[in-house]
Structure formats: C-alpha cells, structure tokens
C-alpha positions in Angstrom: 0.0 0.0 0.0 1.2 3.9 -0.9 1.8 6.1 1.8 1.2 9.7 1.0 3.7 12.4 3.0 3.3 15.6 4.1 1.4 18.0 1.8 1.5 21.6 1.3 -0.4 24.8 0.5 -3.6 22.5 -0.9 -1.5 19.7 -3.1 -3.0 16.4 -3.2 -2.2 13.4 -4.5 -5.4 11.4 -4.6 -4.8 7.7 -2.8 -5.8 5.8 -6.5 -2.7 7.5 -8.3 -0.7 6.3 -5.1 -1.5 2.7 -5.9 -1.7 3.4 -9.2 2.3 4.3 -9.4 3.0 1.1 -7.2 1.4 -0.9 -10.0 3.0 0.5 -12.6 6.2 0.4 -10.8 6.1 -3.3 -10.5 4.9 -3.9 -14.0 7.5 -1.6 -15.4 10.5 -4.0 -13.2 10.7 -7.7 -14.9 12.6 -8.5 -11.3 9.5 -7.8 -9.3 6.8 -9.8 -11.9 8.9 -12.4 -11.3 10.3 -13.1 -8.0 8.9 -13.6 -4.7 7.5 -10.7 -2.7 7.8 -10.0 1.3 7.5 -7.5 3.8 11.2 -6.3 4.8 11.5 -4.6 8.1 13.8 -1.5 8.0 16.5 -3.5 9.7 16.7 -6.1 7.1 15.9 -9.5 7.5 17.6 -13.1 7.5 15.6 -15.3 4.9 15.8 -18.7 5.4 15.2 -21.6 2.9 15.2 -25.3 3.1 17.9 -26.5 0.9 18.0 -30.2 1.3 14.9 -32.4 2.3 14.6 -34.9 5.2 14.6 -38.3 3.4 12.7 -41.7 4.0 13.3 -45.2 3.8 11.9 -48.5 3.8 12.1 -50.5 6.9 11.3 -54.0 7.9 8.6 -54.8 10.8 9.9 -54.1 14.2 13.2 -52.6 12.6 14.4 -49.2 13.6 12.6 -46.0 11.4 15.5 -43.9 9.6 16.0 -40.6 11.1 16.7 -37.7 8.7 17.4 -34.0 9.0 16.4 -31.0 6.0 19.1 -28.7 5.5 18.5 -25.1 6.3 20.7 -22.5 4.4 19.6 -18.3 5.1 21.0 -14.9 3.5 20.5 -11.7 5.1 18.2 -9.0 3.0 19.2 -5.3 4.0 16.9 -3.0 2.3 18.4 0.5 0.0 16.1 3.7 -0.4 15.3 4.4 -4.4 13.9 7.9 -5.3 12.6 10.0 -7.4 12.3 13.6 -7.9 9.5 15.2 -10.7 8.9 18.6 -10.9 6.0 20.7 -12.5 4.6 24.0 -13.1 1.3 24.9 -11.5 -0.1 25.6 -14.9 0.4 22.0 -15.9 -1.0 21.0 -12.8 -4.2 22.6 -13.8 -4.6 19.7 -16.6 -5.5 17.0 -13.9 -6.3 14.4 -16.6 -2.6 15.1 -18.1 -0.9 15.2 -14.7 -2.5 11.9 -13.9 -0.8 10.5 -17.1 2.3 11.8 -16.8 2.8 10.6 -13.4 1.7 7.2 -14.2 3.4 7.2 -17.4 7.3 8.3 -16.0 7.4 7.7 -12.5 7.1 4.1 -12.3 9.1 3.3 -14.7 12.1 5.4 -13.4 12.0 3.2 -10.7 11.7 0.0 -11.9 14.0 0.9 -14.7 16.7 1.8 -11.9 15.9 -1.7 -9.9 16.2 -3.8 -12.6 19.2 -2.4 -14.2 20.6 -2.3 -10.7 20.2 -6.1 -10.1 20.4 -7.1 -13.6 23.9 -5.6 -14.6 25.4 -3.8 -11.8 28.9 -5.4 -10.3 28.0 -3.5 -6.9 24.9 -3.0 -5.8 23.9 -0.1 -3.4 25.5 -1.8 -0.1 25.6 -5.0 1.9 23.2 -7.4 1.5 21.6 -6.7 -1.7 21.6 -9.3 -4.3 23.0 -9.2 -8.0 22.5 -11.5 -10.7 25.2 -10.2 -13.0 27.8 -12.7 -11.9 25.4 -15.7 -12.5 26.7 -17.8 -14.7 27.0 -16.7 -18.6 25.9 -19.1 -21.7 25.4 -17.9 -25.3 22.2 -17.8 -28.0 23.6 -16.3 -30.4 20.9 -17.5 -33.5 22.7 -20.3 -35.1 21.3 -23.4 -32.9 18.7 -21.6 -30.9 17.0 -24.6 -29.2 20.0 -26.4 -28.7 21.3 -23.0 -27.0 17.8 -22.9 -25.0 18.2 -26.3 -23.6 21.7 -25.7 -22.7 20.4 -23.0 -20.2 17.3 -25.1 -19.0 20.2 -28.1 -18.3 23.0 -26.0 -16.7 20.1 -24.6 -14.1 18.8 -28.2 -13.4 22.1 -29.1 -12.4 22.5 -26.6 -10.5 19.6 -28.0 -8.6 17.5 -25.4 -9.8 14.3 -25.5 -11.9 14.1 -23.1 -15.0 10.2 -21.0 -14.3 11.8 -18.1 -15.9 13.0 -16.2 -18.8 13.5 -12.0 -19.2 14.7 -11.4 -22.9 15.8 -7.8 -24.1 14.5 -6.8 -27.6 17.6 -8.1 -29.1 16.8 -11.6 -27.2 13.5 -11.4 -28.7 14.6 -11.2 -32.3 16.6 -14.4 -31.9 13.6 -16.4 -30.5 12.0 -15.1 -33.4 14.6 -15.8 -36.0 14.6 -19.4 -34.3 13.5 -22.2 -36.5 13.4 -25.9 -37.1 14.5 -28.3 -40.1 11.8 -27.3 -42.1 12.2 -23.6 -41.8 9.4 -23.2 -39.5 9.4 -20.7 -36.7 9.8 -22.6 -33.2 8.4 -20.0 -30.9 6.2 -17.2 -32.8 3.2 -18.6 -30.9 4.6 -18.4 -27.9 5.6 -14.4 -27.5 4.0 -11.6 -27.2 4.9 -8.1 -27.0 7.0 -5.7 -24.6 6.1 -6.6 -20.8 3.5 -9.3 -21.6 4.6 -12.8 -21.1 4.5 -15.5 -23.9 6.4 -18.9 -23.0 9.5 -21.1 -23.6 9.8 -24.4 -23.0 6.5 -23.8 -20.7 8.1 -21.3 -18.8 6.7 -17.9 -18.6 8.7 -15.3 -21.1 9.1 -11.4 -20.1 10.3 -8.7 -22.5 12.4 -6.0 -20.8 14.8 -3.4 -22.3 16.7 -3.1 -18.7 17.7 -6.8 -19.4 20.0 -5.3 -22.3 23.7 -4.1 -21.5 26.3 -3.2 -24.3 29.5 -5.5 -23.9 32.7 -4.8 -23.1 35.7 -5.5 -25.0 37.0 -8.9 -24.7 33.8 -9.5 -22.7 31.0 -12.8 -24.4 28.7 -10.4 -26.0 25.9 -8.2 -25.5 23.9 -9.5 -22.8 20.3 -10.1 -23.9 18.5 -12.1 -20.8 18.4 -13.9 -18.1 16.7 -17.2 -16.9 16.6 -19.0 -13.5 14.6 -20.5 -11.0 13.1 -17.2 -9.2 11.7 -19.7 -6.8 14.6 -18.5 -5.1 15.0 -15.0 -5.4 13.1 -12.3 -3.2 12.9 -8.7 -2.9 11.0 -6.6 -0.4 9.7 -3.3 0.6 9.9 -1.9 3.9 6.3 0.6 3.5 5.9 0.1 -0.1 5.8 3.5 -2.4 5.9 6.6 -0.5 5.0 10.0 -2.2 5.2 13.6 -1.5 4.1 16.8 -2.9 5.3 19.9 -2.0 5.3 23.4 -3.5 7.3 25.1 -0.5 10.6 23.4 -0.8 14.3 24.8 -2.7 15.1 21.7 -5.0 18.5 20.8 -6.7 18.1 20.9 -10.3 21.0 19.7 -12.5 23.2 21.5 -10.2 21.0 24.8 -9.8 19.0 25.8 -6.5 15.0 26.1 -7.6 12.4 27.8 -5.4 9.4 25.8 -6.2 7.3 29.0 -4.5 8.5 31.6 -6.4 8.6 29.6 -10.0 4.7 28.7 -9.4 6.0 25.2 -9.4 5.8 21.9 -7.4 7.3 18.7 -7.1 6.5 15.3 -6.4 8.8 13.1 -4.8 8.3 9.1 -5.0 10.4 6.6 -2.9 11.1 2.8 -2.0 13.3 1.1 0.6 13.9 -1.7 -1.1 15.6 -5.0 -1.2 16.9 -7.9 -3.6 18.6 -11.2 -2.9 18.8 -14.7 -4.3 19.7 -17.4 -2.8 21.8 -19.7 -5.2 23.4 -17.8 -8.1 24.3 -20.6 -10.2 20.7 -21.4 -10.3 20.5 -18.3 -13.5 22.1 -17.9 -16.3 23.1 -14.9 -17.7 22.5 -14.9 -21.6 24.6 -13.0 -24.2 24.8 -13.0 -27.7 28.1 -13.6 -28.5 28.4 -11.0 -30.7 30.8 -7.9 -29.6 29.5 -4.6 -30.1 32.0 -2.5 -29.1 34.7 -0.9 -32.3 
C-alpha cells in the first residue's frame, strides 16, 4: 500500500494514483513480476530456505525407522532507499487528466528501470546485503542453434539444482527467439511471444520482454547481454512501506546543479520513494544470456 507524506499549501495526491504508481512500478521492473515478494523490516531481514529435504526409507517390521534432517541454508536481505524527484509548473498542474498521465506514465518506470538495471547488470549493488545476478553464470544464444542453446540454459540450471520458471529477454533476445526455426524452416516460438512486458512462454516457462535486461559489452567481454533465466523460486525482494510520495510546493530543489524555489517559479514537485531489497539465494541457479556478438569498435 502507498503512503502519501506531508502535503503543502492545498496539493494532493489522490490515494488511487498512489497505488496506481506502485502498480506500474512493479509492472515496469521484470525482477518484481517475477520473483517472490515480502514485507522487509527497515533493519533487514535473515531469509531462510530449506535447501535439502529430510529423506525416508523403507524399513522392515519391528526394525528401527531412519532418522533424517532438512538442511537449512539463510541470506540476510538489507533494504536500499530508491527515489525520485519530478517537478511541474502549476499551470500543468491545472490539466489533472494530463498530470495523472504523466505521473503514471514516467514515475514508475524510473523506478523499476533503476531496480532492474541495478540487479540485472550492476557489479556493486547499493550496499551490503543486496543481491546481484550479473555474476550468474553466462551461456550464449547467439541465433545459429537456438534450441539447442535454449536447452543448454534449462540443463545447466537443473544441475544446479534449480528448476528453469523463468526467462527475461531484451528486444535483441527477442529477435533471436523469433529468427529461431526448425528443419523445415518453420518458426519454433512465434506462438509463444508476445509483445514488450506481456509474457509469452518457452519451453513452458513464462517469457518477459524488458529493455533493462540489455547491457552493451565490453571488449573482450561474451557479447551483449540479452536475458536472463533461472529458478526465481529463489530469489526475493522486499519493501519496507511500499511507495511513499510527496508533494510539496514550498521546498528549494537541486536541479542539475541549480538551486530552484518551487514557490517563487509557481511550481511543485512530487517526490516518490522505495526502501527496497533484492537477494537470491543460489546464483548458479541463472544464467546470464549473451549473444556472442561484440559490439564495441
């Protein structure tokens, strides 16, 4: 649920754009369609998981029952604040029906833009704590054996011990499924994808389309990354309050370097924020997917 903070000189933020943004937010980040959801308290949290079950046996009449213990492994979850900062004039204001759209339209997705980038490519992530799937491990697709590729990523999760329920492909991934065909020159998974942000399937597994799942490579690097899979069975993220917003039309603002007074521009601004979390608990349980083409002269 939104939180609306403190309000000023008659600015309101009615409670159905609140939730609205926290939709859109989470439909804008593949990471949170996907993987599990729970409350995180402002300290953090310690997750725990079973990772190996308690096994039975047969036994003879009268003979002794097996004993067996699950394994328990944990990782701790520390949550990181993400914000935003939008400015308007009050004359735009005055346009309700285009303030509601713009709001819904740019906020959310700054956001969940920022979150998925952060945990998709980023080699640090904002502290402690806070999970990162660009060191999963990294196969290739690169649109000369697709399916053979495909089931190369299904097989190196299941031995991991994982189970692929998955896939995030950028638009570059998306071309390749596309391009992907069998003996007879027939496309292997047009029926199965949709557009942008809806989900088609692979292999039975749901399929997301996300341009934050795209990073340029490096020299000397595999490729251009163009998606991940894994079993997000085992990856979480949390909120500590959900979306917070603010409107206020009294406060000095730092814009690209310059001091604004929002009182004597006739403007406002409308801060959204998150304390959020991400962590998975077995890495090698993704794969990271590149093309294997370098794109870097």
């Amino acid at each position: 649920m939104a939180n609306i903070g403190r309000q000023t000189s008659g600015v309101s933020l009615p409670s159905e754009l609140t939730n609205e943004i926290w939709g859109k937010t989470q439909e804008a980040s593949a990471i949170m369609r996907l993987a599990r959801k729970i409350d995180l308290p402002g300290s953090g949290v310690t997750v725990h998981q079973i990772t190996g079950e308690a096994a039975a046996d047969w036994v003879g009449e009268t003979n002794e029952k097996p004993v067996s213990t699950a394994t328990i492994g944990n990782k701790a979850m520390t949550p990181y604040k993400l914000a935003v900062i939008e400015t308007f004039s009050n004359e735009f204001r005055r346009d309700a029906g285009a303030l509601y759209d713009e709001l819904a339209r740019r906020l959310p997705n700054a956001l969940g833009k920022k979150f998925d980038e952060t945990v998709f490519h980023a080699t640090s992530g904002p502290g402690s704590n806070f999970g990162l799937l660009e060191a999963a491990p990294v196969l290739t697709v690169d649109g000369t054996n697709t399916y053979a590729d495909l089931v190369a990523v299904d097989t190196a999760i299941a031995t991991a011990g994982g189970e692929l329920n998955g896939w995030v492909f950028a638009p570059k991934g998306k071309a390749t499924l596309l391009n992907a065909s069998d003996t007879t020159n027939r496309p292997l998974f047009l029926g199965n994808l949709q557009t942008e942000g809806s989900v088609g399937s692979v292999f039975g597994s749901p399929v997301l389309f996300s341009r934050h799942a795209y990073k340029a490579d490096a020299a000397g690097d595999d490729g251009e990354v163009i998606g991940f899979a894994g079993d997000w069975s085992s990856a979480i993220y949390g909120t500590v309050n959900g979306i917070e917003v603010a409107m206020s039309d009294q406060a000095t603002v730092n814009i690209a370097g310059t001091q604004t007074n929002l009182w004597q521009r006739n403007m406002f601004a409308l801060r959204v924020e998150v304390e959020i979390g991400f962590q998975v608990h077995d890495i090698n349980q993704f794969v990271k997917i590149t093309s294997g083409v370098n794109s870097v002269s």
